[in-house]
N, C-alpha and C positions, 0 to 999 in steps of 0.2 A: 691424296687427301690434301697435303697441302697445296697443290695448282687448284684442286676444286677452289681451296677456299680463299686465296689471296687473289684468285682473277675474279671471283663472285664480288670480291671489297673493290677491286680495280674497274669493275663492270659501274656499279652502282655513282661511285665517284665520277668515273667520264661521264657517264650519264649527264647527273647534276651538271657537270662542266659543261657539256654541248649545248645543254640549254639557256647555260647563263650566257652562249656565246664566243665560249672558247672554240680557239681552234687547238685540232691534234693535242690537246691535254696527256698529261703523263704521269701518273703516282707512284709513288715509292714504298717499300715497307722490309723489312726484318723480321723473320720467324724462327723462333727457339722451337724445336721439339720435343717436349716433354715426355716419360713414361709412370712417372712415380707418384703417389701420390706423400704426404708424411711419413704414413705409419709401412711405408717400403710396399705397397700392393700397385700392382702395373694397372696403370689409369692414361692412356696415351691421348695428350691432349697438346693444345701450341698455343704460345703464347705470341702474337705478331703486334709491334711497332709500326703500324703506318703512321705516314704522315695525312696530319688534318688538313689536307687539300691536294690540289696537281699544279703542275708549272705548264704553264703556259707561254710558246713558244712567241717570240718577238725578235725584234730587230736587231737588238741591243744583248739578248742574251735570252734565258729563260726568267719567267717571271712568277714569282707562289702567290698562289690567288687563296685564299683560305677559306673551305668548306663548315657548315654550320651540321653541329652533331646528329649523330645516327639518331633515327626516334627509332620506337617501339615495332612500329608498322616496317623500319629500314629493316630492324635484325630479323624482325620474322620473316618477310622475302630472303634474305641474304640464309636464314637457316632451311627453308624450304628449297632455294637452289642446291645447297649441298646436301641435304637428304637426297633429291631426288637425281642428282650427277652420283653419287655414289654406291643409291641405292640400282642406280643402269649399271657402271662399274661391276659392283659386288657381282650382280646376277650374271653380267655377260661374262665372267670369268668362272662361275659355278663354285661361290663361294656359301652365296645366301641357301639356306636348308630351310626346308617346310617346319612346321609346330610336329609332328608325325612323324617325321625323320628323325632317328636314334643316331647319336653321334654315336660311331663305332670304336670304343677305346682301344680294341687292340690294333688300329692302323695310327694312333698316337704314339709319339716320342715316350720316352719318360717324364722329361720335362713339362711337355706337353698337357701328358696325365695326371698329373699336380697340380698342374695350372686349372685344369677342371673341376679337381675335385676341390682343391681350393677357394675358389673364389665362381663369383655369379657369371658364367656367360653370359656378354652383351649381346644382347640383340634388336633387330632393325625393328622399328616399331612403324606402326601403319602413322601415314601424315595427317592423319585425322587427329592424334592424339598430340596436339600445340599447349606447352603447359608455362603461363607466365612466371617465370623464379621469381623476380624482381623487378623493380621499372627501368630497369637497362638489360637484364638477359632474358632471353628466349628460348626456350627448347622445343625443339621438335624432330620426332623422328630418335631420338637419343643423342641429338646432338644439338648441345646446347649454347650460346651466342653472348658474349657478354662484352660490352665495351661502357666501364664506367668511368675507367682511370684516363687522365688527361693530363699531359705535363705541357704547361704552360712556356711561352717563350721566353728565351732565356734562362730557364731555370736548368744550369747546367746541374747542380747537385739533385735537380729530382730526375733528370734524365736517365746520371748513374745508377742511383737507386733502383730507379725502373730496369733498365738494364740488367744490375745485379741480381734482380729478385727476378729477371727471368731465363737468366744462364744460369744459376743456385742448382748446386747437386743436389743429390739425396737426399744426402745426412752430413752433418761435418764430424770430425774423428773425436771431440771431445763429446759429444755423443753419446760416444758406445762407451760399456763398462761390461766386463764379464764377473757374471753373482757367483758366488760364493760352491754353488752347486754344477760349475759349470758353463752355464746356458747365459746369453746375451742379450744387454740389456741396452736398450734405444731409448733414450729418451727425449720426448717430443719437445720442440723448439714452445709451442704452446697448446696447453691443452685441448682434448676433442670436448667434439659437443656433449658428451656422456662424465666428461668429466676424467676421461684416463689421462695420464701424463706421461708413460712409458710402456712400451710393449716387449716381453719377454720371452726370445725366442731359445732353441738348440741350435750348433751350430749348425747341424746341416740344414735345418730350417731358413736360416740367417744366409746360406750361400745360395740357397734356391732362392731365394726370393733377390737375391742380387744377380742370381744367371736369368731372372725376368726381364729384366733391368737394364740389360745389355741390348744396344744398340744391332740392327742387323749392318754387316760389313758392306765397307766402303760406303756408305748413306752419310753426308753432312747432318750435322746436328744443328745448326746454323745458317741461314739461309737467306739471302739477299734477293728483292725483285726490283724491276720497273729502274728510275732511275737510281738506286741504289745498290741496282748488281753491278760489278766488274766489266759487264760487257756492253753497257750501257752507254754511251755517244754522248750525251748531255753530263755524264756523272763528274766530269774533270770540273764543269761550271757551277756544280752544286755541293761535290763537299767538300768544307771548308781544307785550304791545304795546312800544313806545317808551320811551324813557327820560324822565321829565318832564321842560319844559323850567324852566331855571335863573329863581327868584324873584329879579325885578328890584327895589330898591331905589326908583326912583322912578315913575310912574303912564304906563304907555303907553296911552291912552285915545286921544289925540290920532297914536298915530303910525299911520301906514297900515302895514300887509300888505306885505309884500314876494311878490309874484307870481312863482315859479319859470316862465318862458316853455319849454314844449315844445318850438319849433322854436329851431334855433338856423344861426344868419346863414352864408351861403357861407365868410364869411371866416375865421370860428371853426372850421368844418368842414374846411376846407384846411390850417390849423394842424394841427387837432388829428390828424386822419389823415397827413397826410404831412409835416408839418413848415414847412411854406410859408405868408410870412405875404405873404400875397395884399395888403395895404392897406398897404406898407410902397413911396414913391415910387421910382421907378426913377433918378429926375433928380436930387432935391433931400433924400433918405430921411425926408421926412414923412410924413405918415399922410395916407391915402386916404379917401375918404368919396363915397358914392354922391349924386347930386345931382339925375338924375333917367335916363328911359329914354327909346332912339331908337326910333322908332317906325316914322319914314317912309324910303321907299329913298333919298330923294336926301338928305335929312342924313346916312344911314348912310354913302353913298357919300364926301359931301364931310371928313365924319368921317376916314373911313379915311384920304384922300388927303389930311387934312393931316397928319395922324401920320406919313403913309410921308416927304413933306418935312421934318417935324421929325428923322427919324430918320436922312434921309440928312447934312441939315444938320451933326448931331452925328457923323457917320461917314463919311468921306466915302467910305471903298473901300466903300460898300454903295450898287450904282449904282440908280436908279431903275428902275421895270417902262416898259412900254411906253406905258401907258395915261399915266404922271407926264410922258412927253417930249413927248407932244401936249395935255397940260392948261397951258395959257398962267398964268404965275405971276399971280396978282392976288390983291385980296386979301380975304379970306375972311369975309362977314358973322358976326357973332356970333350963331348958336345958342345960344339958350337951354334950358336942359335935358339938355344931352350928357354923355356921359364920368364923370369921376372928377375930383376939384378937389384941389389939394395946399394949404399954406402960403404959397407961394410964388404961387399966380394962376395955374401953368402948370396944362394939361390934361395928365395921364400916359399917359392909356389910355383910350380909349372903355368905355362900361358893357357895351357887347353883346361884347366883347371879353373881360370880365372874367368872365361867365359862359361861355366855350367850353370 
């Protein structure tokens, strides 16, 4: 779907360009993937940034020659190409079902089956039925075309904007609020046309409808074409590089690289996503540091059990399991290699423990 419809924008644009006289013209653009609509129901739709024109190759470098905006007659072609590419697509894959045809629920998921009885199946509608939204979008076929927004040159703050409003999750976390009875409470950024301003779900209502929502694996959600992609031969000439870095006064010959590392450690990743500083001690509030990993079952086991003793020791209404009243107290060789080490010599938490 989205090759149909960034080479159908790419099609139209050369076009215009061959005529004015270009040679080999080239366009760029950027497509966000969308599935959501506000109120969290799966509405898969793409938001793409091209640019309002193509470059055009010259001696000196490539040159942007700037196209005059889509009319009405542009988007209706450009939505009747992708109706009719996807409507070939859909059928030669044996997606598309007749009016006649009974979707057969018990060969759906679960998910699936919710997703049905939920909300309205789309379906491909005949290209006869072209319905004007507005005097910049088109629909036809159930796919609809809209290009009204234009960010002007130069205008770096409506770029971002733009930008932002089309990488925008969901929902943001201030949000949500759980009532009083339980159940979850969304509240819309601004109200619908009806006039709601929150929707009130169950949880497990509220987790289905975020397992819609979910992305299929390994597919980019962000998507670069033309000379804008990475693989692109002109793209070094077109966008803008770096800012130089700042001339330093005295000679760094001698000083090494600092190496920006990829991966980044469990403990950083549990901060930074939920706020939790995993490496902060539970006994003595030092810092935790990994020391080595268990490997074998009877250290894992003798591990656990002497935690579960330390833990009753320090608590005493937390009575022992069964297995702690027939283990004879003695006392426990030094393992080397185990757990987590604090400041203090105590063992906090075993390491297999700290990854669950």
């Amino acid at each position: 779907m989205v090759n149909f419809f960034v080479r159908a924008i790419f099609e139209q644009l050369t076009t215009w360009a061959r005529c004015q006289g270009l040679a080999e013209p080239k366009c760029g653009a950027v497509t966000f993937i969308q599935r959501f609509t506000k109120t969290l129901n799966i509405s898969p739709h793409l938001h793409v940034l091209v640019l309002d024109g193509v470059f055009a190759n010259e001696e000196d470098g490539p040159r942007f020659v700037e196209c005059p905006a889509p009319t009405n007659r542009d988007l209706l072609s450009l939505a009747q190409t992708v109706f009719k590419k996807m409507e070939k697509f859909l059928a030669k894959s044996g997606y598309l079902r007749s009016d006649s045809d009974a979707l057969e629920e018990a060969s759906l998921t679960p998910l699936e089956r919710w997703y049905v009885r939920g909300l309205a199946e789309p379906s491909m509608l005949s290209p006869s039925r072209i319905v004007d939204v507005k005097s910049t979008a088109i629909e036809c076929g159930g796919f609809s075309v809209h290009a009204q927004v234009r960010v002007a040159q130069g205008d770096r703050r409506g770029r971002e904007r733009l930008c932002l409003y089309a990488a925008r999750p969901p929902f943001a976390e201030d949000q949500l609020r759980m009532s009083g009875d339980g159940r979850v409470r969304l509240t819309l950024r601004r109200p619908a046309k009806n006039g709601q301003g929150a929707i009130v779900l169950s949880p497990v209502q509220f987790l289905r409808r975020l397992a819609w929502l979910v992305p299929p694996p390994a597919q980019h959600q962000v998507r670069y074409a033309g000379v804008l992609a990475s693989a692109s031969k002109v793209r070094r000439a077109i966008v803008p590089r770096p800012a130089p870095a700042l001339q330093l006064a005295f000679p760094i010959e001698n000083m090494r690289p600092q190496v920006q590392k990829r991966r980044m450690s469990w403990a950083k990743l549990l901060a930074r996503v939920y706020s939790i500083d995993g490496e902060r001690c539970l006994s003595c509030g030092g810092r935790l540091r990994p020391i080595g990993a268990v490997t074998e079952s009877s250290h894992v086991k003798q591990t656990l059990g002497r935690m579960r003793r330390q833990r009753c020791a320090r608590d005493p209404l937390s009575s022992p399991s069964i297995s702690d009243r027939r283990h004879k107290p003695t006392q426990d060789p030094k393992l080397p290699g185990l757990g987590a080490s604090c400041p203090r010599g105590r063992m906090a938490r075993p390491l297999g423990e700290r990854y669950v």
